[in-house]
C-alpha positions, 0 to 999 in steps of 0.5 A: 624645125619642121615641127615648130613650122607645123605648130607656128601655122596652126597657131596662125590659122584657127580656121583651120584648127577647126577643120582639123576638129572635124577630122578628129571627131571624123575618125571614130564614126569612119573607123566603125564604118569601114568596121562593120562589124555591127548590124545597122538594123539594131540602131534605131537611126538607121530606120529613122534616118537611114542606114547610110547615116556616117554615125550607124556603126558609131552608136554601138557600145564600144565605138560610142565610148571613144567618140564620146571622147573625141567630140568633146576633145574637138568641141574645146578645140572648136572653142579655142579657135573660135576665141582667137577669130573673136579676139582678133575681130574685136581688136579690128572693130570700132563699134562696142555694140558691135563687140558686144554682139559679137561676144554674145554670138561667140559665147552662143557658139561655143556652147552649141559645138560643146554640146555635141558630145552628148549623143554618146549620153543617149543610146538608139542601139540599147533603146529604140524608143522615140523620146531616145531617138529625139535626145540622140538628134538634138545635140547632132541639130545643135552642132549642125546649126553652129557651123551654119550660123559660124560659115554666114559669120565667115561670109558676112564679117571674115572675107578673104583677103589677101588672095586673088580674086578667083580664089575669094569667089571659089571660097564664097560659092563653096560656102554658099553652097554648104550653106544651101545644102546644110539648110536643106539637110536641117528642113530634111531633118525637122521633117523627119522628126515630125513624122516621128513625133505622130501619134501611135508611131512603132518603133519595133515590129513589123510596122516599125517606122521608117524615115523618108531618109530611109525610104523613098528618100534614101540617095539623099543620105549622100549629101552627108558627105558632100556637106562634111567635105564642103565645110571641111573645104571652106574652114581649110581654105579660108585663108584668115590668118593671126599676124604673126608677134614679132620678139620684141628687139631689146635695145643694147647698149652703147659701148661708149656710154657704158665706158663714160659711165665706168669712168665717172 
């Protein structure tokens, strides 16, 4: 009974299925975190974007398998709850351009959080080099986006309802917070990347290079965490829900009536 109760709510809630999506493509990089039984200086991203990074241990042959695995199982569990909110919003909106855009930013979607998987195809810990490092961070900037661009969508066309008035503030103000705080994530980033990208940079050696994130910038790795928990925390508390299908009555028979039809 309890288990039908816990599937019938996931099945209402597809916003938080995809906070459960996070978790399951969480469990592989905090595991070989708290591991450690790797050493960070061999992956090029903890020179690129610090040693603090949640994927340094995770990049190492053995862990990078599995979560390989796991972002590609989250990514189709991403997708699926994506499809329901858009059934569900195409089923409210009047306006067939407006369903039409919205198909268009959900396929979008769904092809952005399906792509992150493949950072697992690209090792910074068997290979230092600087076209290495940009093929493992693409997909990583790819998946970023998504959630920036699927929380405005949230904010914009899926606003709480049904839920008093302080708890639909929280809900905004943690989500433009995340929002914020992914922007600047995203700007820290490019800008790294872009120093990356200068000419004549080493990537082994004394005059190996270092990221800001690295350097003199470090203790802004810990806003990592604080934007994972504040996205975790908007898709969990959001409090959208499918309605519920009711078993339709089948209608019964008349005694009555089925006795006259006896008769005649």
């Amino acid at each position: 009974m309890v288990c039908r109760a816990v599937a019938q709510f996931l099945l209402e809630k597809p916003l938080f299925q995809m906070g459960c999506g996070i978790l399951l493509g969480l469990i592989v990089p905090v595991v070989a975190r708290l591991a450690g039984n790797n050493d960070p200086n061999e992956n090029q991203i903890s020179h690129v974007f610090g040693q603090d990074s949640i994927c340094v241990a995770m990049d190492f042959p053995g862990w990078v398998e599995v979560a390989t695995v796991m972002f590609f199982f989250a990514g189709l569990l991403h997708s699926y709850a994506m499809i329901k909110v858009y059934q569900h919003c195409k089923s409210e909106w009047k306006a067939e351009s407006s369903k039409r855009c919205l198909l268009a930013f959900v396929a979008f979607e769904i092809l952005c959080v399906n792509c992150f998987w493949m950072v697992g195809l690209f090792s910074p810990v068997l290979d230092h080099s600087v076209g290495q490092v940009f093929a493992h961070t693409i997909p990583f900037i790819v998946f970023q986006f998504f959630f920036f661009f699927w929380v405005i969508f949230l904010m914009a066309f899926v606003p709480p309802k049904d839920v008093s008035k302080i708890r639909a503030v929280a809900w905004y103000c943690i989500s433009l917070g995340y929002v914020t705080l992914q922007l600047f994530q995203l700007g820290m980033i490019f800008y790294t990347l872009a120093l990356l990208a200068q000419p004549g940079v080493e990537t082994s050696g004394p005059n190996r290079f270092k990221g800001p994130l690295a350097t003199e910038h470090a203790a802004l790795q810990a806003l990592e965490p604080i934007s994972l928990f504040g996205r975790l925390t908007c898709l969990c508390l959001h409090p959208f829900r499918l309605p519920r299908l009711e078993n339709p009555k089948v209608p019964q028979a008349d005694a009555v009536t089925d006795f006259k039809t006896e008769e005649a």
